[in-house]
N, C-alpha and C positions, 0 to 999 in steps of 0.2 A: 211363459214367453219372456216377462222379466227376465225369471230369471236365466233362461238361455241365452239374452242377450250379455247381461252381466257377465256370466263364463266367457261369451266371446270375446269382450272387452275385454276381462281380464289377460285370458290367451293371449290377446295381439299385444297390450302391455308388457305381458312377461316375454315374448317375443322379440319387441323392440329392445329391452334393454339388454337381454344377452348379448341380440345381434353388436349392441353400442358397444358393449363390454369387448366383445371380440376380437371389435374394432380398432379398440383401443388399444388392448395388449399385443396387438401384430406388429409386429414394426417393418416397415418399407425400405426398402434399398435405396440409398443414394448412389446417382454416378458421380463420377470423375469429376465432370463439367460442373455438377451444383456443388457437390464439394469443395471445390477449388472456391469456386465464386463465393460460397458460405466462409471458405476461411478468410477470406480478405477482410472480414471484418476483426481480425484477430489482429492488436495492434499491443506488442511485438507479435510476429509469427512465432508462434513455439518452435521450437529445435526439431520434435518428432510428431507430428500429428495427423490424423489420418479419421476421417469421416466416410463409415461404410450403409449406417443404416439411421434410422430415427423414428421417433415414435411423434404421433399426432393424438392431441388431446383438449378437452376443455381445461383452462390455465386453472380452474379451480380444483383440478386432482391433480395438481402436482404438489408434493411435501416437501418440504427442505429440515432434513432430519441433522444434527450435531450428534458427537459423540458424548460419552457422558465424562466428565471435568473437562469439556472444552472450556478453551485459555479466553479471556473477554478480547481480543484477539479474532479467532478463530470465528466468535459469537459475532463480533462486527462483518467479517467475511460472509457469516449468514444471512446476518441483519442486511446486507446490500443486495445478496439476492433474492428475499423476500421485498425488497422496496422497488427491484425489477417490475415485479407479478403486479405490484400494488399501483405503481403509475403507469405501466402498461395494459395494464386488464381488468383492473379495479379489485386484484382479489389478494387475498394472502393465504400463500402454498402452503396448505395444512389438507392437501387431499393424499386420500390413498390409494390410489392407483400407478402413482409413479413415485419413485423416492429420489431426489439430490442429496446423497450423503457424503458428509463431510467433515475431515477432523485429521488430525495428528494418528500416524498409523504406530501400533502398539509395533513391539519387537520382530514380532510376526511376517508385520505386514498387512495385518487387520484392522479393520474399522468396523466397530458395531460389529464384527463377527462375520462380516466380507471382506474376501482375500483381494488385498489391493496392488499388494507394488512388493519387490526385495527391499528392505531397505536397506539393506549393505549397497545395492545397487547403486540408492539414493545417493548415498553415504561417500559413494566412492566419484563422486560429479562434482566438478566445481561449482563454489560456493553452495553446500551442498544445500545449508540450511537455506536456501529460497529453493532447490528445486521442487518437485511436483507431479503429481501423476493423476491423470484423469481415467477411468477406466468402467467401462460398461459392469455390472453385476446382472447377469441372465438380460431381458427385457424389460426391465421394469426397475431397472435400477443404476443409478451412474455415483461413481464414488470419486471424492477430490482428497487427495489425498499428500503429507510429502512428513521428513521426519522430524520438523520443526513447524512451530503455526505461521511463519514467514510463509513456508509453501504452501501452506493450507490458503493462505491468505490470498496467490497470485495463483493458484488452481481457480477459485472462485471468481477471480479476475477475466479469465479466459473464458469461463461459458456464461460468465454476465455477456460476454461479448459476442457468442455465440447466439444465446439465446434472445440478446435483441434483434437482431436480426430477424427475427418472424415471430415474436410475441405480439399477438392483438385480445382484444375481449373477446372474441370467439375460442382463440386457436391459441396452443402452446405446440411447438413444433421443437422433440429434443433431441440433438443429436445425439447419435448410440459412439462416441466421440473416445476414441484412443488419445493420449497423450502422456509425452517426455519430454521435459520442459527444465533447463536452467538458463542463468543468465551467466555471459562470457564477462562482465563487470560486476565485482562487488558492491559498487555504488557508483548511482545514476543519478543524476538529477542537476540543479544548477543554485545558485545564490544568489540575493536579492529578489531586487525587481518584483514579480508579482506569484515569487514562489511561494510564499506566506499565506499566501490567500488560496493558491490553489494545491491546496495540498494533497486533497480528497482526488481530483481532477489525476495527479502526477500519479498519487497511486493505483489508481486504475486503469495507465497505462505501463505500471511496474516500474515506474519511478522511485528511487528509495531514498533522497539525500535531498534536504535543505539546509542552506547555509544560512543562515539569518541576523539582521543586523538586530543589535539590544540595546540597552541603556545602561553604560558602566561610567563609573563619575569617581571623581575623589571628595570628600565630607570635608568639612571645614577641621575635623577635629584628626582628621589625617587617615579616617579610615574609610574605605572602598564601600561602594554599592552596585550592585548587579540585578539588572530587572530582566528578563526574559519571558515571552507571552506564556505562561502554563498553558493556556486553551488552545494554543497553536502545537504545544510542545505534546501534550495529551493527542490530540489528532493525529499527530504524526508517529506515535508509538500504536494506536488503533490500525493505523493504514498500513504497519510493514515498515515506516517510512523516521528515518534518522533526522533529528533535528539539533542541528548544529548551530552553537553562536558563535559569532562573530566578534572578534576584539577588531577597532577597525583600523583604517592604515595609519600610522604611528605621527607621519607627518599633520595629521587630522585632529590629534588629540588636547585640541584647545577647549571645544566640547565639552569635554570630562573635568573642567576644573583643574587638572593638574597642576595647571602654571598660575596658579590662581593661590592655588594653596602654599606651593612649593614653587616659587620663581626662578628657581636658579638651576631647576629642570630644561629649562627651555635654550634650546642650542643660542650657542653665541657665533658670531662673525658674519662674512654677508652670505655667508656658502649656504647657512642655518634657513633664509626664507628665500623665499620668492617677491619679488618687486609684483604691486598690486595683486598681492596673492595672499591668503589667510594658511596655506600652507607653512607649517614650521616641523621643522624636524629637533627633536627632544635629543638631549645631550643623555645616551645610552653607557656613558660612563658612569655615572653617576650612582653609586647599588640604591640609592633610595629608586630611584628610578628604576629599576632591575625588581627590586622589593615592593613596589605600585602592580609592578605586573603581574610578581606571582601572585600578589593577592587577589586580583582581577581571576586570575586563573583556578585559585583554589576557591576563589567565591563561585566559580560557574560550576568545578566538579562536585564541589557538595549540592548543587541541586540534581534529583534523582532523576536518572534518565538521561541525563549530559555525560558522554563516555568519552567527546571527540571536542577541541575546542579550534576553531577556524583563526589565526591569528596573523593579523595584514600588517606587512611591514610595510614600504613607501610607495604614493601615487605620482610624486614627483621626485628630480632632482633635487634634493635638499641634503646640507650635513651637518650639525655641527662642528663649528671651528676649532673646536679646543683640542691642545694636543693631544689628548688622552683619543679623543674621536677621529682625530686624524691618524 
């Protein structure tokens, strides 16, 4: 009698989980109407994107698999959609039942050995390196995918966005999600203000440009210093995202010591200031003056990672008098 009971229980055990199993790998049809509603959480709207079906599961069998030499890049791209699963549902996607695969697609058009996208296709789209391809592999599989890690990086971008939308501790809900994806600007973003701080924020909205203000001074002994945050400048090569410093506007460059060191930098006549105003505009005649710059400039391009340097000429009316500036 035991053991009859045993078999039965066992039965209905092996029962339920096929039945769970089943359940899982069917995927359901979305309409029109959730569709739509599901993409509004996608902020930019992709260019091509199209939601027909999705799969419903426990958050703890989803995996999020990289290719193999994924760029530390592309690993950050992972690393944010593993930290979805982790403050949404408490778990980390290392199940197998469902794969997020993700990575730089080979010549092919493959990833891990799933046929992803043409990349000629890619290739042939403006700014191509951020474009991007999301693409179902059978049911039980969705691949992100583009022919540099910039679009690996804003593929990952679009189904964090997707997949917050109905991640909880019970449920992961994934869309079976088509997309073709570039951006109409080479660089987005803005300067100053509190773009320093939100850098991670910008790029998850596919932000890619910060201008940023540093620390550039003249030495008593005549030669240049240039500070720029590493830890901000490091964040923004992880995210996709260009960080640019800033020499600032010329009229402003009291700051820097310059006229401190070198006095005869500093414009002459009345045109040179502003009345109650710290604004002076700098006698740009001057080649030591011309020679403070490049070195400001070559000091920012030998730090690695600096391709682009932002440089502000005037915030006011200001000129130097002297005939040469006149």
């Amino acid at each position: 009698m035991i053991r009859q009971r045993y078999y039965v229980t066992a039965t209905a055990l092996l029962f339920t989980a096929l039945t769970a199993t089943a359940a899982i790998a069917e995927a359901a049809p979305v309409s029109g109407r959730d569709a739509a509603a599901w993409l509004r959480w996608t902020i930019p709207l992709p260019k091509r994107i199209e939601i027909k079906g999705q799969v419903t599961l426990p958050p703890d069998q989803v995996g999020v698999r990289l290719r193999r030499d994924a760029s530390d890049v592309e690993r950050n791209a992972a690393a944010q959609l593993e930290a979805l699963f982790q403050d949404r549902a408490g778990v980390e996607p290392r199940g197998q039942e469902f794969a997020i695969i993700l990575g730089v697609c080979d010549d092919q058009g493959t990833v891990r050995g799933r046929q992803a996208c043409d990349p000629r296709r890619l290739r042939s789209l403006p700014n191509c390196e951020q474009a991007y391809v999301i693409t179902p592999s059978g049911e039980h599989e969705l691949v992100l995918t583009g022919v540099d890690e910039k679009g690996v990086y804003y593929a990952a971008q679009t189904l964090r966005q997707l997949l917050e939308a109905k991640l909880t501790e019970e449920t992961a809900v994934i869309p079976l999600v088509q997309v073709l994806d570039w951006p109409d600007l080479a660089e987005r973003g803005e300067w100053g203000g509190s773009s320093v701080r939100d850098i991670e924020w910008m790029a998850a909205h596919k932000m890619n440009l910060v201008e940023a203000h540093i620390t550039h001074q003249v030495n008593d002994d005549g030669t240049v210093t240039v500070k720029a945050s590493e830890e901000r400048q490091e964040a923004g090569r992880l995210n996709a995202l260009k960080f640019v410093p800033i020499l600032t506007h010329m009229d402003q460059l009291a700051r820097t010591r310059v006229y401190e060191v070198y006095p005869h930098l500093k414009g002459i006549g009345e045109s040179a200031g502003l009345p109650k105003h710290s604004n002076t505009a700098p006698c740009c005649s001057q080649p030591k003056f011309v020679e403070i710059y490049a070195d400001w400039m070559d000091a920012l391009g030998a730090i690695e990672g600096v391709n682009d340097i932002c440089a502000w000429l005037s915030e006011s009316h200001v000129q130097c008098g002297c005939e040469q500036c006149r």
